[in-house]
C-alpha positions as semicolon CSV with decimal commas, in nm:
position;residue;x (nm);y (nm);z (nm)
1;X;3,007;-1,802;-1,332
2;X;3,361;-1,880;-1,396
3;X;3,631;-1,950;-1,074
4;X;3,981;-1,815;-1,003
5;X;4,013;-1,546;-1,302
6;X;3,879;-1,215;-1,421
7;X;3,638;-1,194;-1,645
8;X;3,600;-0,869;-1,862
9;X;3,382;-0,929;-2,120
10;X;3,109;-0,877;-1,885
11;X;3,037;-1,259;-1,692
12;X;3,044;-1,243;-1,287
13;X;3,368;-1,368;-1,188
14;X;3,570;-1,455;-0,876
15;X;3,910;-1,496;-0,801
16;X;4,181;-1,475;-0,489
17;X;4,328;-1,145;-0,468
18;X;4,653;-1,081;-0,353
19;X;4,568;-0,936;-0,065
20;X;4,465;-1,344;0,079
21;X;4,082;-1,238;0,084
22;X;3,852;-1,385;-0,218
23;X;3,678;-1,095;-0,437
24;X;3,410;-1,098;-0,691
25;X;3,257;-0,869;-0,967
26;X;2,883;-0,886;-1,047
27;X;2,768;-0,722;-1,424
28;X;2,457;-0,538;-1,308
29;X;2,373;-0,316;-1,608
30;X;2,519;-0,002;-1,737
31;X;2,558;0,333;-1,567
32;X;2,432;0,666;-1,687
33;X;2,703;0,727;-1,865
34;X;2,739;0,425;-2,058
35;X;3,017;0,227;-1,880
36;X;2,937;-0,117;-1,741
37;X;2,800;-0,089;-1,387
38;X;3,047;-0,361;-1,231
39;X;2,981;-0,449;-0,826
40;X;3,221;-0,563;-0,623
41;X;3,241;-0,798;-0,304
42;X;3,486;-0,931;-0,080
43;X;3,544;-1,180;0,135
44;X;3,723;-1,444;0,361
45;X;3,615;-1,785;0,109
46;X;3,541;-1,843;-0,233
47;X;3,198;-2,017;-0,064
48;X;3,109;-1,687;0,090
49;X;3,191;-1,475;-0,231
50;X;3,002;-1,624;-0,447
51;X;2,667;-1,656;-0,188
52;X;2,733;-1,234;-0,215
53;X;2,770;-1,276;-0,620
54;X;2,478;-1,494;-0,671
55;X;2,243;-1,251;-0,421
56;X;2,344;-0,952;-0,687
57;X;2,276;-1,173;-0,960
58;X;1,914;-1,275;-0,792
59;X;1,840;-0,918;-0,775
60;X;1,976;-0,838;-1,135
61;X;1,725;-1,078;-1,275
62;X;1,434;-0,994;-1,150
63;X;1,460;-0,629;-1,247
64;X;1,549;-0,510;-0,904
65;X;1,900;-0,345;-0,941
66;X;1,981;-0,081;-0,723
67;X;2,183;0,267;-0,845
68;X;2,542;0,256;-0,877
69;X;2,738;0,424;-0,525
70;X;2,685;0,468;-0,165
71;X;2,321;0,432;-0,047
72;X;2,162;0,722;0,155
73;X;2,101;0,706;0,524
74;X;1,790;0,668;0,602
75;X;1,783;1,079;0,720
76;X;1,985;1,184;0,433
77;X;1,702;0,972;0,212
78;X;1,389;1,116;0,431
79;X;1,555;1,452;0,396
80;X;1,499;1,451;0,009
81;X;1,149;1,266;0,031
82;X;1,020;1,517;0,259
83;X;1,144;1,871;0,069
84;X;1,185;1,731;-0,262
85;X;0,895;1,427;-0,325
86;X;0,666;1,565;-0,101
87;X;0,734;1,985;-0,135
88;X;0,657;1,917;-0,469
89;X;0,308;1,712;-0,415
90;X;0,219;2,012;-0,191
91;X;0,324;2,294;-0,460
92;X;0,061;2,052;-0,701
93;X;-0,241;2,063;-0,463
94;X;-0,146;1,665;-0,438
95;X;-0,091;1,709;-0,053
96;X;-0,199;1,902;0,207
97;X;0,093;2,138;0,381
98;X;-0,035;2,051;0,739
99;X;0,003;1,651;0,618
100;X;0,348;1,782;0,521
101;X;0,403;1,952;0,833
102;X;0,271;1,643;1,020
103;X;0,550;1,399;0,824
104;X;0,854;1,651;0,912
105;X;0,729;1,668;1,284
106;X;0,717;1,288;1,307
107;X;1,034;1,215;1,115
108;X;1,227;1,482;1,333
109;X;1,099;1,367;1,663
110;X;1,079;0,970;1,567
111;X;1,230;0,838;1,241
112;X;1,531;1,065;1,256
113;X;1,620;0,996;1,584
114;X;1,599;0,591;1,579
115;X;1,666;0,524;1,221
116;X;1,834;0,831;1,055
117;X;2,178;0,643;1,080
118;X;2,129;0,305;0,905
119;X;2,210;0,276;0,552
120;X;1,882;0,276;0,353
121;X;1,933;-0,063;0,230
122;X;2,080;-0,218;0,504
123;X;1,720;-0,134;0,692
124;X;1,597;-0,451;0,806
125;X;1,211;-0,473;0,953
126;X;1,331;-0,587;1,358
127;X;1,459;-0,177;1,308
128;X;1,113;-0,083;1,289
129;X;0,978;-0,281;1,531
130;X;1,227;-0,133;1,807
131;X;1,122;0,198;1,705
132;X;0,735;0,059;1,746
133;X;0,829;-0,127;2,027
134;X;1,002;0,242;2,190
135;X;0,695;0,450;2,074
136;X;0,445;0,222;2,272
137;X;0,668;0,232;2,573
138;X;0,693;0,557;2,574
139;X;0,277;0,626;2,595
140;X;0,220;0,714;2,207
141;X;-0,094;0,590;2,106
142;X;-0,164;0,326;1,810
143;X;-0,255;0,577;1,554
144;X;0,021;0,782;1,617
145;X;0,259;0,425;1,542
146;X;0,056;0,363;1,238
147;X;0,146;0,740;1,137
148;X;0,482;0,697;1,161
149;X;0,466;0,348;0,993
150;X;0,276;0,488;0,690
151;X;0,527;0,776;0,644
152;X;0,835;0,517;0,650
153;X;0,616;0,279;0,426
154;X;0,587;0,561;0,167
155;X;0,904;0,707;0,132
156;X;1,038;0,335;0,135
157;X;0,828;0,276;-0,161
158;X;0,900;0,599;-0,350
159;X;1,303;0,484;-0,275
160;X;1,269;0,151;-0,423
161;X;1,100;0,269;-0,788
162;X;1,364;0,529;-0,813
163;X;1,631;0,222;-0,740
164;X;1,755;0,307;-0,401
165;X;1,688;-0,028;-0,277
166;X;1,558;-0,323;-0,366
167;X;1,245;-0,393;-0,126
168;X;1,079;-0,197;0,079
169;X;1,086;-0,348;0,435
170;X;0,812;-0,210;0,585
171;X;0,590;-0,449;0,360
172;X;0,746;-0,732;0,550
173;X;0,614;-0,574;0,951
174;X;0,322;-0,657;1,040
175;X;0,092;-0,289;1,063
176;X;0,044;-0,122;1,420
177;X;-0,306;-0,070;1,497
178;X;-0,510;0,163;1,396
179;X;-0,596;0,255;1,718
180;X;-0,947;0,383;1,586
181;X;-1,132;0,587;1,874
182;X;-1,478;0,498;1,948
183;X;-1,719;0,748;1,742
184;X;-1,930;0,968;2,029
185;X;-2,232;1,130;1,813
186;X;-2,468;1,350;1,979
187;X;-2,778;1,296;1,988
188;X;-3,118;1,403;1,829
189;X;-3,210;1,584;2,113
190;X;-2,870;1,747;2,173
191;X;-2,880;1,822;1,808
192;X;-3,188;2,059;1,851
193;X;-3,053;2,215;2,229
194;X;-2,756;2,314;1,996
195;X;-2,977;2,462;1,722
196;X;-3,203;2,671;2,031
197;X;-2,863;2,763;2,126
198;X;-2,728;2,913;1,800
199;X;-3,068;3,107;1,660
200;X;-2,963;3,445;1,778
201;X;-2,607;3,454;1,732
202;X;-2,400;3,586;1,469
203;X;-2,328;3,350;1,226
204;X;-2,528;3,134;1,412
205;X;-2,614;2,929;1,095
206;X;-2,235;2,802;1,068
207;X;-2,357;2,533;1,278
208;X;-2,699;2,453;1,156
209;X;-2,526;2,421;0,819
210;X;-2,265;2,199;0,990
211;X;-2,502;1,966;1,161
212;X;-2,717;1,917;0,847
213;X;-2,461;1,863;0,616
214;X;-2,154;1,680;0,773
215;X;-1,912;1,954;0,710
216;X;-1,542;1,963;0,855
217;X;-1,441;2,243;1,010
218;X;-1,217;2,397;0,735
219;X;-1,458;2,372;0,450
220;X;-1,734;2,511;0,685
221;X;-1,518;2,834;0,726
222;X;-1,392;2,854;0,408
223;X;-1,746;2,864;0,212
224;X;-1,808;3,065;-0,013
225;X;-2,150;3,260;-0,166
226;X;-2,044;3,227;-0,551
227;X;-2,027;2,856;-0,451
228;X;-2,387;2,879;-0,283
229;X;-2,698;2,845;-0,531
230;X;-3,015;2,893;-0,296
231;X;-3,235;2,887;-0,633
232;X;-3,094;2,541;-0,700
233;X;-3,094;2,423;-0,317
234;X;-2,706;2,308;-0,329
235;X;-2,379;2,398;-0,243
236;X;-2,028;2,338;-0,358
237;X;-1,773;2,225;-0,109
238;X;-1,447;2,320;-0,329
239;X;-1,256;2,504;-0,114
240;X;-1,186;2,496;0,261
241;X;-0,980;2,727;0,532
242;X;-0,675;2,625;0,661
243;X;-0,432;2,737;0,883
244;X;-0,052;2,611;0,824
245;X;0,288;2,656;0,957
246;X;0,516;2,972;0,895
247;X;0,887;2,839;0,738
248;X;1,214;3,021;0,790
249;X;1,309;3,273;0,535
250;X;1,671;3,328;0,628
251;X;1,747;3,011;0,474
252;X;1,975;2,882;0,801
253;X;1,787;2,872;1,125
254;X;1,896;2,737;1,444
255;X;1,678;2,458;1,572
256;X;1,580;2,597;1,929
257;X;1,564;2,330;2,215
258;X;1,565;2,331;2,554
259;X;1,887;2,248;2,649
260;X;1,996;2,562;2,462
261;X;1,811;2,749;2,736
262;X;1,797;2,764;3,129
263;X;1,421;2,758;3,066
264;X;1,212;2,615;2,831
265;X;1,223;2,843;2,538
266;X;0,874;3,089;2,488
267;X;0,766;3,074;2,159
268;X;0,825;3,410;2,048
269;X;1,204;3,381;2,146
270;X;1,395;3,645;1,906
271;X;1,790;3,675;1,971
272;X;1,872;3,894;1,735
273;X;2,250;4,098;1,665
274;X;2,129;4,445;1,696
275;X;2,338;4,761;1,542
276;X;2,534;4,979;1,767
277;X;2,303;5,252;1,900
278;X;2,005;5,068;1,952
279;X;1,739;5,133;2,240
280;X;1,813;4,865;2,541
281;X;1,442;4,774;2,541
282;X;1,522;4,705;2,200
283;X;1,577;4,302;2,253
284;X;1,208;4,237;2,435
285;X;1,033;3,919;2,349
286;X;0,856;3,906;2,046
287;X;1,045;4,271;1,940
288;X;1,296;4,242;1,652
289;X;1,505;4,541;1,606
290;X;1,421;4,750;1,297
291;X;1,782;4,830;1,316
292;X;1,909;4,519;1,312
293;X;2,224;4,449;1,027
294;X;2,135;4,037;0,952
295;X;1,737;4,039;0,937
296;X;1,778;3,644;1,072
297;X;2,170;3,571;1,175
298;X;2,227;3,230;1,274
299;X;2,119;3,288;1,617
300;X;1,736;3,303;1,536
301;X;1,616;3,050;1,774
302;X;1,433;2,841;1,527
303;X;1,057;2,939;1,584
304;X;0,958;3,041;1,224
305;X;0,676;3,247;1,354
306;X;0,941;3,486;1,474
307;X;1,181;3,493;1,152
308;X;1,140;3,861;1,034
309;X;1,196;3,649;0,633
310;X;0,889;3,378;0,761
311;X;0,730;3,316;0,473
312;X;0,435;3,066;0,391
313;X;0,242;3,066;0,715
314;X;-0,116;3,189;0,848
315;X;-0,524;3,138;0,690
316;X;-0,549;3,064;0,375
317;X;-0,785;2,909;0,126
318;X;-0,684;2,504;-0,031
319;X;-0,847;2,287;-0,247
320;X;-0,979;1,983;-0,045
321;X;-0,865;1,620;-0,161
322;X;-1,029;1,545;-0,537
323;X;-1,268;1,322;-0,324
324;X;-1,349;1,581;-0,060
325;X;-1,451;1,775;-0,337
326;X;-1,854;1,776;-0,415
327;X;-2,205;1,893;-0,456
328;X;-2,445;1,863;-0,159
329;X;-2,814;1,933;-0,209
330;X;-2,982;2,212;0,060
331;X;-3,240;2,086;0,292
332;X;-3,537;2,355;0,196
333;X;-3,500;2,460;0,564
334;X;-3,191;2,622;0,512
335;X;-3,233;2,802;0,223
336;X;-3,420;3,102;0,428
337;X;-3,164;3,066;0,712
338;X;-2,872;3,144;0,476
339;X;-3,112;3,443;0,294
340;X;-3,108;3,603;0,635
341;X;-2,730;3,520;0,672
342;X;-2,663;3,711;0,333
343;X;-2,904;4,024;0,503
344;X;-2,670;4,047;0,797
345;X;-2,374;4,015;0,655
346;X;-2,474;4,309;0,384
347;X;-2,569;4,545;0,676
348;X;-2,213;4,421;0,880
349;X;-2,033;4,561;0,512
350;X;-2,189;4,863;0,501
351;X;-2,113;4,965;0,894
352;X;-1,750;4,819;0,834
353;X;-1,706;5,066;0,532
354;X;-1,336;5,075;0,406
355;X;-1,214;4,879;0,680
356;X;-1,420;4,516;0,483
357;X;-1,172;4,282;0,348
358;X;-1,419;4,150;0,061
359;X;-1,329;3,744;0,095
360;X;-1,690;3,594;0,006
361;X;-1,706;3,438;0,234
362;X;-2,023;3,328;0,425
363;X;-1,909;3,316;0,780
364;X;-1,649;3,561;0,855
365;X;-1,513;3,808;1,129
366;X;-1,711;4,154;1,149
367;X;-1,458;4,339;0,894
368;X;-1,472;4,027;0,606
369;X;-1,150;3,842;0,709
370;X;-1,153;3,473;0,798
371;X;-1,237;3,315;1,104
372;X;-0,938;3,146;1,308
373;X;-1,076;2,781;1,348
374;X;-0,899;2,838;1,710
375;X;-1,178;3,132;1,761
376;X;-1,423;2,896;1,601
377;X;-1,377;2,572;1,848
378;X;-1,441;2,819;2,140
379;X;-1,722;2,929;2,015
380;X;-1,841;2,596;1,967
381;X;-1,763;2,516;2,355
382;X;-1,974;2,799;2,464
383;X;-2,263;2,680;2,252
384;X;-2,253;2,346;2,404
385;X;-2,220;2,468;2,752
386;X;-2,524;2,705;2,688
387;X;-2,717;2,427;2,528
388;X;-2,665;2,187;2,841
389;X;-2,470;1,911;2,603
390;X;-2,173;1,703;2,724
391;X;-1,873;1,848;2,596
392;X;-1,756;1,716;2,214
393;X;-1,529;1,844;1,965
394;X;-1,577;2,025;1,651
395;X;-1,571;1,728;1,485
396;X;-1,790;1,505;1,646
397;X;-2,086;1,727;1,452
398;X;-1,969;1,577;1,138
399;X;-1,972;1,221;1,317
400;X;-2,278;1,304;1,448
401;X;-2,421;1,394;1,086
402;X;-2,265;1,085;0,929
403;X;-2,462;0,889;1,197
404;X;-2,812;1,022;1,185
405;X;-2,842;0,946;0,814
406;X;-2,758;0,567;0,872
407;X;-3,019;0,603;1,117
408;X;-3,258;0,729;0,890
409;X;-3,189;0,474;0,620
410;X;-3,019;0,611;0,423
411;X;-2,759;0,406;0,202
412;X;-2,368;0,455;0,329
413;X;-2,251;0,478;-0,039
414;X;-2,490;0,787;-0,069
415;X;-2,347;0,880;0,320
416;X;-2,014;0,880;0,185
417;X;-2,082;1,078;-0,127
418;X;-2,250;1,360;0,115
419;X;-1,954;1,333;0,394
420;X;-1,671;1,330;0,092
421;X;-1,488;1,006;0,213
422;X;-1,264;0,873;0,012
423;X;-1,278;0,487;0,123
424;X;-1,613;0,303;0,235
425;X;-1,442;0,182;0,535
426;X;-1,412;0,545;0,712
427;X;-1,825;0,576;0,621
428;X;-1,882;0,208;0,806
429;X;-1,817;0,343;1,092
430;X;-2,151;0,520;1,131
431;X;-2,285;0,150;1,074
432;X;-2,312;0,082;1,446
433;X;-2,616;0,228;1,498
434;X;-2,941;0,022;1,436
435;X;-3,072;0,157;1,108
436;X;-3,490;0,116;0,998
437;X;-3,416;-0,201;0,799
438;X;-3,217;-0,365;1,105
439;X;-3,510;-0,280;1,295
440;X;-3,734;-0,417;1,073
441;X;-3,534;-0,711;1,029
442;X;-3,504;-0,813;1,375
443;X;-3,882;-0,736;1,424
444;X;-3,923;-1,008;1,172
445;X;-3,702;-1,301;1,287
446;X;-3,911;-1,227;1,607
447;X;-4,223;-1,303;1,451
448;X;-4,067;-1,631;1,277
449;X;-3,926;-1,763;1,581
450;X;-4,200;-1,691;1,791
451;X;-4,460;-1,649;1,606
């Protein structure tokens, strides 16, 4: 690197400027158009300019060269890896929309907020650990930290291979914790109270079918018969119910909060322009005027669920995760329990008439259509509190699955083949029971010890 001239033919060189400050110019590769991408740095010494010049040069060489222009903020830059990176994932079946919805509700209420200003590559990792540091003092538990710290972590990564920056500074803070509740299975003899509890009631074999075979909630609603063979004793868990988030259609929505309003804003808050002529009662919560000239002005408050354009939203049916998806042999006891599921559900068709909405489904609402996995997790509280169990979520039956084939013996790589986890760490968990072979073990060192 030469001193105290320019140097065009492509060298880093620095000089004193006119102006009394030193500047120097750093060859870091050629723009998209062909012309040399030149970077320039100022400063008050020659010492200090070329510390700058030799820090470009570092980053040159090892491949690391960021794009030509002004870097992103770090909300401009989550702006486009949320609705471009990630809309597109979710258009592929590569991510879920509700994970989607999760990483816009986190970067609105936490990343935005405390990082959205800083330059992407002027992000250092003490940012993130204030924003830790103000998430923990403000009650949110570890998981919900290690959320947030996997969502900057990703789009961090995604920025550096497309050249935004040149590291991605979350690798360099130290991972909240995971935060990992304490698994609660029920036990074998809440198991069969809940299985008393369910024989008589419609679609009373959801849960049987549940318990046995580990299923989540949205892939126990979302079965289907073409996916059931009861000659071959298996089922295929391809598909799965889920419920996501309506999106505005008018394409400029006002983001409703509560200093906007005297009161905290109901959710089906509609302030719509309405024509000249229309009724008074016209404007009533949850009413939007069939009259009305701009379908969603500027004024709609920002719930989508009350955008007359929402688009998006409600039940529908998703792939699961590629390792979600799989084949689980039927216990022979359920095979009759699901013959006499197929019996009711033929005679609930035929009273329903023209009023069915044909889904396939095997557990469904009296005319065909899906259940509402809200209408499902009451359900599941009024089983337990007929069955005389301690109260447990929906979930915990897929825990409590998970956990009663450790206990049986059987090996967690064949546990998480049944459950559909994809890592060998999430199946572990069941590990803290005392399994037949522990047993045995123990019963053994007993005998050596003691004879």
């Amino acid at each position: 690197m030469a001193s105290g001239s320019r140097k065009p033919n492509g060298r880093s060189s620095v000089y004193l400027g006119k102006d009394g400050k030193w500047h120097g110019w750093v060859t870091m590769g050629v723009k998209d158009n062909g012309a040399p991408d030149r970077r320039h740095r100022v400063g008050s010494s020659e010492a200090e300019v070329t510390r700058k010049i030799r820090e470009l040069e570092k980053l040159r060489d090892a491949g690391k060269t960021s794009k030509p222009g002004r870097k992103p903020t770090v909300e401009q830059w989550m702006s486009t890896y949320l609705d471009t990176i990630c809309a597109r994932l979710v258009s592929t079946g590569k991510m879920a929309p509700r994970t989607l919805d999760d990483y816009r509700s986190k970067n609105k209420n936490w990343i935005v907020p405390h990082l959205g200003r800083h330059r992407l590559d002027r992000l250092t990792p003490e940012h993130l650990d204030r924003l830790y540091v103000a998430m923990a003092e403000q009650g949110k538990a570890e998981s919900h930290i290690l959320k947030v710290h996997r969502i900057i972590s990703r789009a961090l990564e995604i920025a550096m291979r497309r050249d935004q920056v040149g590291r991605n500074v979350a690798k360099l803070v130290e991972p909240p914790g995971s935060g990992d509740v304490e698994i609660e299975p029920l036990s074998r003899t809440d198991v069969r109270k809940i299985l008393d509890a369910v024989t008589d009631r419609r679609n009373g074999t959801r849960w049987v079918v549940g318990l046995a075979l580990g299923l989540r909630q949205g892939e126990a609603l979302g079965l289907r018969w073409k996916y059931v063979d009861l000659d071959a004793h298996e089922v295929k868990i391809w598909w799965q119910i889920q419920r996501t988030k309506w999106q505005h259609g008018c394409g400029d929505p006002q983001v409703c909060t509560r200093d906007k309003h005297r009161a905290p804003c109901p959710k089906d808050c509609a302030k719509h322009q309405h024509r000249e002529g229309c009724a008074k009662d016209c404007g009533k919560r949850g009413h939007v005027c069939p009259e009305v000239e701009n379908p969603c002005p500027k004024n709609c408050t920002g719930h989508a669920s009350t955008c007359p354009r929402r688009q998006g939203g409600g039940l529908g049916f998703r792939r699961p995760k590629s390792n979600s998806k799989r084949v689980i042999p039927l216990p022979d006891e359920l095979v009759p329990l699901l013959k006499g599921q197929q019996e009711a559900q033929d005679a609930e068709r035929e009273a329903a008439g023209e009023s069915w909405e044909e889904n396939d489904l095997v557990y469904s609402r009296p005319d065909g259509r899906p259940i509402d996995p809200r209408h499902d997790w009451e359900e599941w509280k009024e089983i337990l509190k007929e069955a005389g169990v301690r109260d447990a979520r929906v979930h915990d039956g897929r825990h409590t699955a998970g956990t009663l084939l450790i206990d049986m013996g059987v090996h967690v790589r064949t546990v998480m083949e049944v459950l559909g986890h994809s890592d060998i760490r999430v199946t572990q968990r069941y590990t803290h029971v005392a399994t037949p072979m522990a047993r045995d073990a123990v019963r053994r060192m007993g005998r050596a010890l003691w004879d």
